[in-house]
N, C-alpha and C positions, 0 to 999 in steps of 0.2 A: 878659492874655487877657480877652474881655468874655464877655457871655451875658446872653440875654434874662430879664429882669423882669417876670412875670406882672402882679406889684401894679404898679410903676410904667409898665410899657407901653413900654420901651425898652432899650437893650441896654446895659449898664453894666457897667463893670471889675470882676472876681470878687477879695473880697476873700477874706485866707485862703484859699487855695488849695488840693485836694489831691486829687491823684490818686487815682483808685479805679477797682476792674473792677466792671461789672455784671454780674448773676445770667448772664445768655448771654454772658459772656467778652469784653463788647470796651470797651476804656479810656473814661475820663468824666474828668470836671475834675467836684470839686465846690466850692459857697463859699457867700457872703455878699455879698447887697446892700448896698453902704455907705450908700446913702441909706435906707432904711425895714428893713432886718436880713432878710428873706425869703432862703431858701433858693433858690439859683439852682443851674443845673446845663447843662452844655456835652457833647456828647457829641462823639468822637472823640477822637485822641491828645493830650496836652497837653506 
């Protein structure tokens, strides 16, 4: 699954993966940039 990179400016593989629901109830993917370690985050189902 990818997701966009604020720092690097492109959309990159979520390392570490893991599902979570946000505060208004609708599913997210969260992780880790493998290239510079920032928090990436994908919304919808995963």
């Amino acid at each position: 699954m990818q997701a966009y990179c604020m720092k690097c400016r492109k959309k990159v593989d979520i390392k570490d993966p893991k599902s979570i629901v946000m505060k208004n109830k609708r599913p997210a993917t969260q992780g880790v940039c493998p290239k510079c370690g920032t928090k990436v985050f994908r919304i919808g189902k995963s």
